[in-house]
C-alpha positions in Angstrom: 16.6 26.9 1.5 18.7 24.2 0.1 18.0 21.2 -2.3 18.5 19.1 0.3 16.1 20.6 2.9 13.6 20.7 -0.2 13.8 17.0 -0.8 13.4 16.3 3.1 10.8 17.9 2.9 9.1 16.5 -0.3 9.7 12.9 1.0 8.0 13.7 4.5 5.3 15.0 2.6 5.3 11.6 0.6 5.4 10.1 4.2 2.4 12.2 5.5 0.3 11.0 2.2 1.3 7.3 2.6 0.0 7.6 6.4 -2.8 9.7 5.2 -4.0 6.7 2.5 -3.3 4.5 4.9 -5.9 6.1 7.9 -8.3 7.1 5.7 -8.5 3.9 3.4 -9.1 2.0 6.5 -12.0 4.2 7.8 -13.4 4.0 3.6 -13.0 0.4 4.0 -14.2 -0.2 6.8 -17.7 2.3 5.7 -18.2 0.2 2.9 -18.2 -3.4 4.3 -20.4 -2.3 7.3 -23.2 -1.0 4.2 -22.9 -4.0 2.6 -23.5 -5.6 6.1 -25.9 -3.6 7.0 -27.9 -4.0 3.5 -27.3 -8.0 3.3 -26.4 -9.2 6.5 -23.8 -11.5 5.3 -20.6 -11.1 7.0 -18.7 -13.4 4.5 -19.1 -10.8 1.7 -19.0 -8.1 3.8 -15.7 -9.4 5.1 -14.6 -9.9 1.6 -15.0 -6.6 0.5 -13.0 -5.5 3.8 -10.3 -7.5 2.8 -10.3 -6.5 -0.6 -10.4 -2.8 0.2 -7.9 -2.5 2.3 -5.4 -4.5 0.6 -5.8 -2.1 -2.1 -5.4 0.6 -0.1 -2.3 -1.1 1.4 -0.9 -1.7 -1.9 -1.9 2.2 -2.7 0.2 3.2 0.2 3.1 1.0 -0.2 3.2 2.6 -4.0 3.5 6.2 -2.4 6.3 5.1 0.1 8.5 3.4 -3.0 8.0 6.9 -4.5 9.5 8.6 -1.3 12.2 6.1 -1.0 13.6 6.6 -4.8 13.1 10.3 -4.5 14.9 10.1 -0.9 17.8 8.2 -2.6 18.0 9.2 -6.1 18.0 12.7 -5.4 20.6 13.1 -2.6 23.8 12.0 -3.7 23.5 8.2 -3.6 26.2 6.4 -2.5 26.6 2.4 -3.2 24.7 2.1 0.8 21.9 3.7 -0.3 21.4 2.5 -3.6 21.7 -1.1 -1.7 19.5 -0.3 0.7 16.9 1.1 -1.8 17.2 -1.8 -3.4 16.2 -4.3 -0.3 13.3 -1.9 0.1 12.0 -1.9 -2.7 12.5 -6.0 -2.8 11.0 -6.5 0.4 7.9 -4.0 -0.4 7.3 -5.8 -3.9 7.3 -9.0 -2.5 4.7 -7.5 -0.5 2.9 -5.9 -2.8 3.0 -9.2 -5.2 1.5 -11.0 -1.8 -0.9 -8.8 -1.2 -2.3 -8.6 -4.8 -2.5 -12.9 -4.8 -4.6 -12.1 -1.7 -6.7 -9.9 -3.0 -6.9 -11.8 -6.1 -7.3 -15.0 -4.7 -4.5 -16.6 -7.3 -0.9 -15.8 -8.1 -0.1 -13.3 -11.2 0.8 -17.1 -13.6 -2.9 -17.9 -12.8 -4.8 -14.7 -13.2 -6.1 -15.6 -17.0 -8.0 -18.1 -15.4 -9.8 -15.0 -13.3 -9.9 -12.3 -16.3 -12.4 -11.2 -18.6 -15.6 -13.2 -19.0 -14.9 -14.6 -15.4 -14.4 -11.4 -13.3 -17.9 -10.2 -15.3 -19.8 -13.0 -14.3 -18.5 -12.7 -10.7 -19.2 -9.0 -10.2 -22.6 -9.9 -12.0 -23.0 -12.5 -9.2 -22.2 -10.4 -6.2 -23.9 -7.0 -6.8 -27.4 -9.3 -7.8 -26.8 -11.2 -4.2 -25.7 -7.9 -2.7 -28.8 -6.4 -3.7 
């Protein structure tokens, strides 16, 4: 078996987990908003907490599919093609990654002080007492 049938095979396994996070994130996600629903019947937290969980999850996923990309290119010979098209990839999924964690967040990374610490307390604090 060669190094480069080893490192085929290490990036489709990289694949099958980043599929993997994605299917069974979505089913999690999914699980937990319908509880909340279920316990509260407010579909505007419930909803929330959809959103919120499976942006993480998306972001989770998008993380694993980097790591098969660099392993994919760093480990094979790169050429100046791949290294560019690495590159755009990994552009293109951190610009997603960056929109999806302002989603998720609710501000952009410059703004996130005024969401930290005392804040994200009192806003947990807030929705487990109105969850519950």
């Amino acid at each position: 078996m060669s190094f480069t049938a080893v490192v085929d095979d290490l990036v489709r396994a990289f694949e099958v987990v980043a599929a993997a996070v994605l299917a069974i994130g979505l089913v999690w996600s999914a699980v937990l908003s319908w509880g909340v629903w279920r316990r509260t019947r407010e579909g505007r937290t419930a909803y929330r907490l959809l959103r919120e969980s499976l942006g993480g999850v998306l972001l989770l996923a998008l993380e694993v599919l980097v790591a098969a990309d660099l392993l994919r290119t760093v480990a094979l010979q790169p050429n100046l093609q791949d290294l560019t098209n690495l590159g755009l990839l990994v552009l293109i999924r951190t610009f997603l990654s960056f929109a999806l964690e302002t989603e998720i967040e609710g501000v952009p990374p410059w703004r996130r002080w005024q969401v930290s610490g005392a804040t994200r307390i009192a806003q947990a604090q807030r929705r487990s007492r109105d969850a519950g």
